[in-house]
C-alpha positions as MATLAB code, in Angstrom:
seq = 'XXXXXXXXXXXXXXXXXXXXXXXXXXXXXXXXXXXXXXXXXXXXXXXXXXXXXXXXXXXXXXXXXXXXXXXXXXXXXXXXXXXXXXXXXXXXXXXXXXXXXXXXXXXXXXXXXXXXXXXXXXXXXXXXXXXXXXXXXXXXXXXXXXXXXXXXXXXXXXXXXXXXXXXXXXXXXXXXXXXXXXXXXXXXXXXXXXXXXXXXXXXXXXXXXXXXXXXXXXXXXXXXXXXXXXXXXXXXXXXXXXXXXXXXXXXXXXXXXXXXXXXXXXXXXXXXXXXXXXXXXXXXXXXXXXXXXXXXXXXXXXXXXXXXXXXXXXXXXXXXXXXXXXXXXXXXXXXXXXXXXXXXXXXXXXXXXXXXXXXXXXXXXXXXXXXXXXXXXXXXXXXXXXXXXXXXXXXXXXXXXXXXXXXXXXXXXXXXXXXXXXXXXXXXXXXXXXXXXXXXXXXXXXX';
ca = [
    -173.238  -21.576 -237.114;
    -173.115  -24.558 -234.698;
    -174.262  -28.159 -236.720;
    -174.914  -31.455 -235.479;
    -175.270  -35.003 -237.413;
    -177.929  -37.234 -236.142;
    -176.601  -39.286 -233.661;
    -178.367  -42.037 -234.968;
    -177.161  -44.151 -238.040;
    -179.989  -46.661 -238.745;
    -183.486  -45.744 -239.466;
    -185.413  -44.462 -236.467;
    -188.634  -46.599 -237.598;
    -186.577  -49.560 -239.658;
    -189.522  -51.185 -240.391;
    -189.864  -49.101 -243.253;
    -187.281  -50.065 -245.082;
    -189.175  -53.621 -245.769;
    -192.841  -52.188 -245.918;
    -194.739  -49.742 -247.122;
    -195.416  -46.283 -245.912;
    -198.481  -46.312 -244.378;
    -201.494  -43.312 -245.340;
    -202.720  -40.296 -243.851;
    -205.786  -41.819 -243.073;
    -203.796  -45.137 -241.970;
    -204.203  -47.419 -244.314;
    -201.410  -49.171 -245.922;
    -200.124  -47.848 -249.112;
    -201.142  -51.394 -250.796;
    -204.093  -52.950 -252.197;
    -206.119  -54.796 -249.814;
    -205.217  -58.078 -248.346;
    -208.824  -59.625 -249.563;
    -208.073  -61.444 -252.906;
    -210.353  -59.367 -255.333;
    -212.804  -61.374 -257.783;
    -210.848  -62.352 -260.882;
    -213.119  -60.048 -263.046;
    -212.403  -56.946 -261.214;
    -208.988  -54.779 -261.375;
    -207.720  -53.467 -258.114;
    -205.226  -51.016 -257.336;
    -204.065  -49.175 -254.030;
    -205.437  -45.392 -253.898;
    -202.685  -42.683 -254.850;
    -201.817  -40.943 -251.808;
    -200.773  -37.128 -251.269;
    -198.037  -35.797 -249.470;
    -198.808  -34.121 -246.228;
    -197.492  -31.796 -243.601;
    -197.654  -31.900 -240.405;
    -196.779  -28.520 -238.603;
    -196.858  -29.018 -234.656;
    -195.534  -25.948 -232.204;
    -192.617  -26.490 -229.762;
    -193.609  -25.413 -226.582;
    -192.517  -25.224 -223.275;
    -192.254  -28.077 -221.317;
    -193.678  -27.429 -217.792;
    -192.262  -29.782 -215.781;
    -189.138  -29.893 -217.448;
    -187.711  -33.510 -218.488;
    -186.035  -35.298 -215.990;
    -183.213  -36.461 -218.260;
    -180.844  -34.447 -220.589;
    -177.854  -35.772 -222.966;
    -175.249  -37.732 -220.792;
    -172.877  -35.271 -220.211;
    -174.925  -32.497 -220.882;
    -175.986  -29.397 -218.529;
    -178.218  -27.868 -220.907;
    -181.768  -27.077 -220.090;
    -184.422  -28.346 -221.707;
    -186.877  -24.669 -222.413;
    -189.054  -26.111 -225.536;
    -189.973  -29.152 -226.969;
    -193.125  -31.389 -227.933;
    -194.076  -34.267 -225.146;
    -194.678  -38.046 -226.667;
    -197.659  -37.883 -228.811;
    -198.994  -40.136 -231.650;
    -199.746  -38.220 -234.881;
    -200.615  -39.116 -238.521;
    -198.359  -41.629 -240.261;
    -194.846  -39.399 -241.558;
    -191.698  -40.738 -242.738;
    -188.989  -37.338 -242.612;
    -189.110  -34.787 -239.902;
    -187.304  -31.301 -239.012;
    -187.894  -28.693 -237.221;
    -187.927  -24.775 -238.859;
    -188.370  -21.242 -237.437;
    -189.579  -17.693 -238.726;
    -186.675  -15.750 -239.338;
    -184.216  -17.669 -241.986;
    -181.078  -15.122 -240.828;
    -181.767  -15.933 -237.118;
    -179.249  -18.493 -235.576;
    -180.012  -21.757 -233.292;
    -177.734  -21.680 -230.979;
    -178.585  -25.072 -229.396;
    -179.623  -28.972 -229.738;
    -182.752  -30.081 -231.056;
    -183.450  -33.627 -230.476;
    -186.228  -36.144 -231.708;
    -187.381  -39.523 -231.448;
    -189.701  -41.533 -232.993;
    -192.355  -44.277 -232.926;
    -192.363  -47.312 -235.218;
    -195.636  -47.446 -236.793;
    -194.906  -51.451 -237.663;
    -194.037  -52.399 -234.281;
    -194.817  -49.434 -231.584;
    -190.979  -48.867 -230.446;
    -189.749  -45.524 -229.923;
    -186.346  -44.862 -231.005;
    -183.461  -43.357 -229.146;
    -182.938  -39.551 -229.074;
    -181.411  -38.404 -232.461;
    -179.955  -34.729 -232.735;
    -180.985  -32.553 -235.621;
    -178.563  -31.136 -237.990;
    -178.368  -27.107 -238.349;
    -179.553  -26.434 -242.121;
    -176.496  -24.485 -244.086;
    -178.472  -24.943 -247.419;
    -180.439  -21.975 -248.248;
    -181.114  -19.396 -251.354;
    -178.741  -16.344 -251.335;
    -179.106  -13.300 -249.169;
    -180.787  -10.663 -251.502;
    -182.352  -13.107 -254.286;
    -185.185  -12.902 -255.572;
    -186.048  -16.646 -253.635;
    -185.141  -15.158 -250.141;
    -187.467  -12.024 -250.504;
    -190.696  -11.965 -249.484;
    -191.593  -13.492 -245.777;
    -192.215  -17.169 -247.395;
    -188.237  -18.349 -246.205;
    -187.497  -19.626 -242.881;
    -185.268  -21.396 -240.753;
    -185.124  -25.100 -241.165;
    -182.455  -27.544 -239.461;
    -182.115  -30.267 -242.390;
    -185.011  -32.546 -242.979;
    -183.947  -36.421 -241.063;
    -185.626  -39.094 -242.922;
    -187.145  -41.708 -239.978;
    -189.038  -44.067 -241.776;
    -192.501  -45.154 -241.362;
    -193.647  -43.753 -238.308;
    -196.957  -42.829 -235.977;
    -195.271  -40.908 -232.985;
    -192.739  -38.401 -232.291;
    -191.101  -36.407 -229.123;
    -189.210  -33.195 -229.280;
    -186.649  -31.412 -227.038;
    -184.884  -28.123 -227.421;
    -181.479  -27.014 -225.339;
    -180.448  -23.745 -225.698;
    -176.614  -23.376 -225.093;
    -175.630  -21.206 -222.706;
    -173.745  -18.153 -222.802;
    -172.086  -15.810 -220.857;
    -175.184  -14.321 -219.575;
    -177.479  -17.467 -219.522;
    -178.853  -19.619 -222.472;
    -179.227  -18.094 -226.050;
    -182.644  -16.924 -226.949;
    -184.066  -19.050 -229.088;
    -185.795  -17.980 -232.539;
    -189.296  -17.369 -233.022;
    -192.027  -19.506 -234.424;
    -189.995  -22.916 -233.324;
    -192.374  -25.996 -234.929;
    -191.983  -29.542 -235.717;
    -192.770  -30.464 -239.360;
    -193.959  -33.830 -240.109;
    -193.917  -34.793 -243.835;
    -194.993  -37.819 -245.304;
    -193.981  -37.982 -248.957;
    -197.160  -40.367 -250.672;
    -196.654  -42.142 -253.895;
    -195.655  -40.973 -257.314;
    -198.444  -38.476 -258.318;
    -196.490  -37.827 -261.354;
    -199.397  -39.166 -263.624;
    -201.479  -36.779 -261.935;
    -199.841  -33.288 -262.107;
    -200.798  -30.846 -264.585;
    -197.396  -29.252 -264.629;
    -195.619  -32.395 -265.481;
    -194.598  -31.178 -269.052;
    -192.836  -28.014 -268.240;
    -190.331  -29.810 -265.948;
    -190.086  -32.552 -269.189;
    -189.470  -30.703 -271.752;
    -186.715  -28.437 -269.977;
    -184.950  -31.973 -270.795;
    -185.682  -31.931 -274.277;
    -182.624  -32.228 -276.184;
    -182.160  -35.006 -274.021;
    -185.150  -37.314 -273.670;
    -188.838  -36.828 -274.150;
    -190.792  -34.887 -272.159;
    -192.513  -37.752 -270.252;
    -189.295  -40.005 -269.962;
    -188.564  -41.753 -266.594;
    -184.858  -41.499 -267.177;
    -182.965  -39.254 -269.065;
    -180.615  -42.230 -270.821;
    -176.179  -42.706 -270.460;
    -174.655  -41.947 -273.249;
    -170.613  -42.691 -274.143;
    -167.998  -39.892 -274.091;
    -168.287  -39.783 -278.346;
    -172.189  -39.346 -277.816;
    -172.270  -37.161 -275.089;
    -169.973  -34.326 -277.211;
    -172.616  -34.400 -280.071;
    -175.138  -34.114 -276.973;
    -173.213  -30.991 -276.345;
    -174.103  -29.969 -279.701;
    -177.627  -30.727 -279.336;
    -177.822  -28.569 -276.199;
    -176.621  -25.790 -277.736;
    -178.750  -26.110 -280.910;
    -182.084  -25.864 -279.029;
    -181.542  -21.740 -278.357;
    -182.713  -23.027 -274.624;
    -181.206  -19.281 -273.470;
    -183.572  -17.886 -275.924;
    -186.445  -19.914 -274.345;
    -185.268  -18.770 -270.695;
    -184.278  -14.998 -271.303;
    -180.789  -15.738 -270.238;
    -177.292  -16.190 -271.469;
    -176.973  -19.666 -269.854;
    -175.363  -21.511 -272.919;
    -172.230  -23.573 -272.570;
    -169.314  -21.783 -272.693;
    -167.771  -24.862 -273.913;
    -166.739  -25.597 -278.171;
    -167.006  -28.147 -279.767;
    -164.458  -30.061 -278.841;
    -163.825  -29.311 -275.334;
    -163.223  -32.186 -273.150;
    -166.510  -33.468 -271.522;
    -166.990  -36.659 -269.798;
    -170.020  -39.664 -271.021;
    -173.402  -38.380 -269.915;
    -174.492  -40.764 -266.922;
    -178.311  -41.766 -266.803;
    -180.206  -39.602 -264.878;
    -183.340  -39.986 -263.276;
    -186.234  -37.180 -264.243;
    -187.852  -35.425 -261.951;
    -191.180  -37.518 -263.240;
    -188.978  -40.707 -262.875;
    -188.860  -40.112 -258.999;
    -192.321  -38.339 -258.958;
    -191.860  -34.843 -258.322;
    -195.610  -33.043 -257.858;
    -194.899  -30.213 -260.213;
    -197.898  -28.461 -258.738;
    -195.785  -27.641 -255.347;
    -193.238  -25.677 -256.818;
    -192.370  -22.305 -258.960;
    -191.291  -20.832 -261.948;
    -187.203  -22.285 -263.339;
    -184.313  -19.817 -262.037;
    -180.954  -19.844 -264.105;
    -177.773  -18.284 -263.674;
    -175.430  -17.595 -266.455;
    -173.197  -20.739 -266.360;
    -171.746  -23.630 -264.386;
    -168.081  -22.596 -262.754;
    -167.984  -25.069 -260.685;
    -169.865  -27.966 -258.723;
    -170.399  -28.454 -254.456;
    -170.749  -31.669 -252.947;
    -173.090  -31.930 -250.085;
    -174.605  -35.020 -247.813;
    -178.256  -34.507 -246.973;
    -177.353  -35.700 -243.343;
    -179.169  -38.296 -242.838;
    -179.496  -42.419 -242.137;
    -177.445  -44.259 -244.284;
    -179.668  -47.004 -243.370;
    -182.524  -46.734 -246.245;
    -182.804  -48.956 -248.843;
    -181.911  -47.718 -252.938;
    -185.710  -48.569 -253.441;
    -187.146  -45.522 -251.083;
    -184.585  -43.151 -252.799;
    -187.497  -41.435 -254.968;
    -189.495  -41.061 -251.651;
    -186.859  -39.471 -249.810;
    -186.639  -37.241 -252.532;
    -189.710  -36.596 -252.897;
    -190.159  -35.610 -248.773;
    -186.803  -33.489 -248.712;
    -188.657  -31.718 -251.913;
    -191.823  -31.213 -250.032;
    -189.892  -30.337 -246.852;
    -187.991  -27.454 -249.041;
    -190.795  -26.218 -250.561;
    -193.797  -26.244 -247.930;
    -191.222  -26.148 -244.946;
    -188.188  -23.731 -245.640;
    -191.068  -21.504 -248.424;
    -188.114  -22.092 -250.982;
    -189.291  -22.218 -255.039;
    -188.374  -26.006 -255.420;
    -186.106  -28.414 -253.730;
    -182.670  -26.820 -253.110;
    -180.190  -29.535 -254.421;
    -179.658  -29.460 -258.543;
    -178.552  -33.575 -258.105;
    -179.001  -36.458 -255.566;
    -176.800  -39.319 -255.566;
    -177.877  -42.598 -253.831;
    -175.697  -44.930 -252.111;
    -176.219  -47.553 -255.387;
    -174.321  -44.912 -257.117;
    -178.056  -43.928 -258.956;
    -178.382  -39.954 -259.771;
    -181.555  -38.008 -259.724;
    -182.826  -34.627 -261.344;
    -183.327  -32.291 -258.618;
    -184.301  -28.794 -259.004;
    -186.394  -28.143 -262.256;
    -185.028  -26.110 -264.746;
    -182.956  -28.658 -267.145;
    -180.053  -31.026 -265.834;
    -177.547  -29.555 -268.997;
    -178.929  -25.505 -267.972;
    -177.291  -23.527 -265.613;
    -180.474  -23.701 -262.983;
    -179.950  -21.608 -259.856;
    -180.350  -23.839 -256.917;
    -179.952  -23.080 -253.065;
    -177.536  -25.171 -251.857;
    -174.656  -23.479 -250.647;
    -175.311  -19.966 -249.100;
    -173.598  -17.440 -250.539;
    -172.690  -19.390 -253.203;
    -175.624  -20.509 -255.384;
    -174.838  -17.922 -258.455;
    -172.857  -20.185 -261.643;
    -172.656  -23.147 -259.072;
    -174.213  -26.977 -259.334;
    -175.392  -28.941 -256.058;
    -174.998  -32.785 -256.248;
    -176.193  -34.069 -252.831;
    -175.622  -37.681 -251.726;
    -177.929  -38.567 -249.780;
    -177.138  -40.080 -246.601;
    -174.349  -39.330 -243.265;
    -170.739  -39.034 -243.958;
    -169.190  -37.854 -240.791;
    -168.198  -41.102 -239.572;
    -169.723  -43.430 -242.205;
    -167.652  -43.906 -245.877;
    -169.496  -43.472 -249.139;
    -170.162  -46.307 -251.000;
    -167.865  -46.617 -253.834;
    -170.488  -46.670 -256.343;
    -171.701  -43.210 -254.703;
    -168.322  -42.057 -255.241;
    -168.189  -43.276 -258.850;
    -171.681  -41.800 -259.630;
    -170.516  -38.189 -258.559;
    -167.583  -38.534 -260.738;
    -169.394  -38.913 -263.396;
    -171.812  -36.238 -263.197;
    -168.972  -33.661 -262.411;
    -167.654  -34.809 -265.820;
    -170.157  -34.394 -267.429;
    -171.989  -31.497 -265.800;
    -169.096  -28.848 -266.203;
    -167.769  -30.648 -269.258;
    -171.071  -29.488 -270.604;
    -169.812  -25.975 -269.624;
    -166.225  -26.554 -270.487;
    -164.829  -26.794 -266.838;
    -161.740  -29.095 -265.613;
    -162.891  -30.613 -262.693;
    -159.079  -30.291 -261.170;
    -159.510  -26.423 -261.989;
    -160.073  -23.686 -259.609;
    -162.651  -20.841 -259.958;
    -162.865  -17.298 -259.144;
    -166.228  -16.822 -256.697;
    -167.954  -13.551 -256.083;
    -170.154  -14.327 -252.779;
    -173.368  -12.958 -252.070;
    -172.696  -13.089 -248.311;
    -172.331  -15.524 -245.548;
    -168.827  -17.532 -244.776;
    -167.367  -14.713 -247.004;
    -168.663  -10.573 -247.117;
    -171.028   -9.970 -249.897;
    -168.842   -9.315 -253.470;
    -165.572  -10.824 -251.881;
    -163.850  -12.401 -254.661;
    -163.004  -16.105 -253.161;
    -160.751  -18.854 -255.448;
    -162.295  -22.010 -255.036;
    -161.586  -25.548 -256.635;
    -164.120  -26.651 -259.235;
    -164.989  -29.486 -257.366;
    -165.436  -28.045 -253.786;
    -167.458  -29.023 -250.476;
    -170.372  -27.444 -249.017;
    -167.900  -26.826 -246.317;
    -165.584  -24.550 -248.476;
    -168.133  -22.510 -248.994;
    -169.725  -21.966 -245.950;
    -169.743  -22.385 -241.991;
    -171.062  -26.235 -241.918;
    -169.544  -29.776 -241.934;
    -171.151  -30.910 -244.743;
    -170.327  -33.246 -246.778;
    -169.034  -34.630 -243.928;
    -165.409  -35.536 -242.963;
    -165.293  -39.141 -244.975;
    -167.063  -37.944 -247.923;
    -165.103  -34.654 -247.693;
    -161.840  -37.059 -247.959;
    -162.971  -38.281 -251.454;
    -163.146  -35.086 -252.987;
    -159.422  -35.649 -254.570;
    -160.556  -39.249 -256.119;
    -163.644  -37.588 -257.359;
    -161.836  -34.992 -259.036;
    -159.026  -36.800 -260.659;
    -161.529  -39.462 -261.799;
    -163.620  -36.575 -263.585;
    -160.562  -35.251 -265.403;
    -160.106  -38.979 -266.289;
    -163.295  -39.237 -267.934;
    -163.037  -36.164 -269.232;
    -160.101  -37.446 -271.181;
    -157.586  -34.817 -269.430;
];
């Protein structure tokens, strides 16, 4: 499958990165700027997500101007249009096993200051639930490049080349659209499936706790206990406990943010999904600006989640972890961070597996050291919990893709997207620091 990075490192529509995201309707996700009598208490309006679906279509008369260099045709595409206020884009298609075999570029209008950005390409989604699980049946799953986080913007243009083959440019897949999400505020207080999520966490924190707490590496082995004392695989109907003693090695449990904590509307997604234990982890990069700041990590989260969900039709947001680039790790799919929860994150590969995604580019960009650090921990902790050495290697059965469905494949416990499928991801720089994340987990591991 051919991928690009956006081409783009900053923020399409920077502005957002010092103000607010604006509303649906338009109106600035802040109280008024009229002081309010001292006797009354005002506070801004919650605001929803949204999704914006918009069809590619063709372009009659063609744009003038293509990549420099390129010969591609442009067939598709959306002209220059102002829409309602978004902040993360990408474009998906009906049939999830159907190929792009081309470039799909975007760019954006500020919504602070008007200016459109330069053309940024669209990176080919790898990320997906396994062929023949229960998540991909059904015709709720499609085609998604991944989601490209833009800021807070009020305009967008699309383009589409095909490549060309032997016989003329690929057809493209069908159902091409543009979806715009805009992730609103933390409707956490709100959502009437809050506890569920919680108490999935409950040998860890209480049910409505922003942050599941660190804990040292003496702590976190009696929090191994704990785990296993709550008969969670009971609660589930699986066989997901640790397969870990009592004193295997397991590394100090790092906070973690709950899926409240970044504001996860439990209304949008379904039921848990476990698998029978934790083998090994995959590292990914969501593959997009680096350029955000650590304080809109929850609402990037909360638009790839959306994006996921609404977009691709998936049960819940595909990553089990995201790491920002202030080294600060969040609770991604539901299900319980110590459980063995089934995400979709690497095709193929999503049975006994853990996704930790960083978010940001790493093709030609390092990752922050405390990035770096912060997956290190989690790995230690995370198949410490399920009594895994992170310097290991584990035997694979795929469920298709990069490898034939039921080939047995060896990979190391601590592995890249890229190992286990056709993709870049994590990217090349990220991809380097596999080795230092590894050794570092053994380390606090006490191996």
């Amino acid at each position: 499958m051919r991928a690009f990075i956006a081409s783009s490192i900053g923020v399409a529509c920077a502005a957002a990165a010092v103000l607010p995201l604006t509303a649906p309707g338009g109106l600035a996700n802040s109280a008024s700027a009229a002081p309010a009598p001292a006797t009354e208490s005002v506070s801004a309006p919650r605001l929803p997500g949204s999704t914006q679906s918009l069809p590619l279509v063709p372009l009659t008369p063609p744009p003038t101007t293509t990549p420099p260099g390129s010969s591609d045709s442009v067939s598709l595409g959306l002209p220059a249009r102002e829409v309602e206020p978004f902040a993360l884009l990408g474009v998906v298609w009906d049939d999830p096993e159907e190929e792009l075999h081309g470039r799909i570029q975007v760019r954006t209008k500020s919504a602070a200051t008007g200016e459109w950005s330069s053309w940024q390409d669209l990176e080919t989604h790898a990320d997906r639930p396994d062929p023949d699980s229960a998540e991909s049946r059904g015709d709720k799953v499609r085609g998604a490049t991944a989601p490209l986080w833009v800021g807070d913007c009020d305009g967008v243009q699309a383009r589409v080349l095909p490549d060309e083959g032997a016989s003329g440019a690929h057809r493209l897949p069908g159902g091409l659209r543009l979806d715009l999400v805009h992730p609103g505020d933390d409707p956490a207080a709100d959502s009437g499936k809050e506890n569920p999520a919680g108490e999935a966490n409950s040998a860890l924190a209480p049910a409505g706790a922003l942050e599941i707490p660190a804990l040292d590496r003496q702590e976190a082995g009696q929090d191994l206990l704990a785990v296993r004392a709550t008969g969670q695989a009971e609660q589930t109907g699986r066989t997901g406990q640790s397969r870990a003693g009592a004193g295997a090695p397991i590394g100090p449990r790092p906070g973690i943010v709950t899926r409240r904590g970044w504001g996860a509307d439990e209304r949008l997604r379904g039921p848990f999904l476990y698998t029978k234990t934790v083998k090994m982890a995959f590292v990914h990069h969501t593959a997009m600006s680096n350029n955000y700041s650590c304080g809109q990590s929850a609402a990037i989260i909360r638009g790839i989640y959306r994006y996921h969900v609404q977009s691709n039709g998936w049960r819940d947001v595909g990553y089990n972890f995201f790491v920002d680039k202030c080294g600060k790790i969040y609770e991604g799919r539901a299900g319980g961070v110590a459980n063995p929860v089934m995400g979709a994150h690497t095709y193929g590969f999503n049975h006994d597996s853990t996704g930790i995604a960083v978010l940001g580019s790493y093709n030609s960009a390092n990752p922050s050291g405390a990035a770096v650090n912060a997956v290190s921990k989690l790995v230690a902790w995370k198949l410490g919990l399920h009594g895994v050495d992170p310097r290991g290697t584990a035997a694979m059965t795929s469920g298709g893709g990069k490898y034939p469905k039921g080939t047995t494949v060896g990979l190391r416990t601590v592995s890249g997207h890229r190992d286990g499928y056709v993709t870049g991801c994590p990217g090349d720089r990220l991809y380097a620091r596999l080795g230092t994340i590894r050794a570092t987990a053994a380390r606090l591991q006490g191996r």
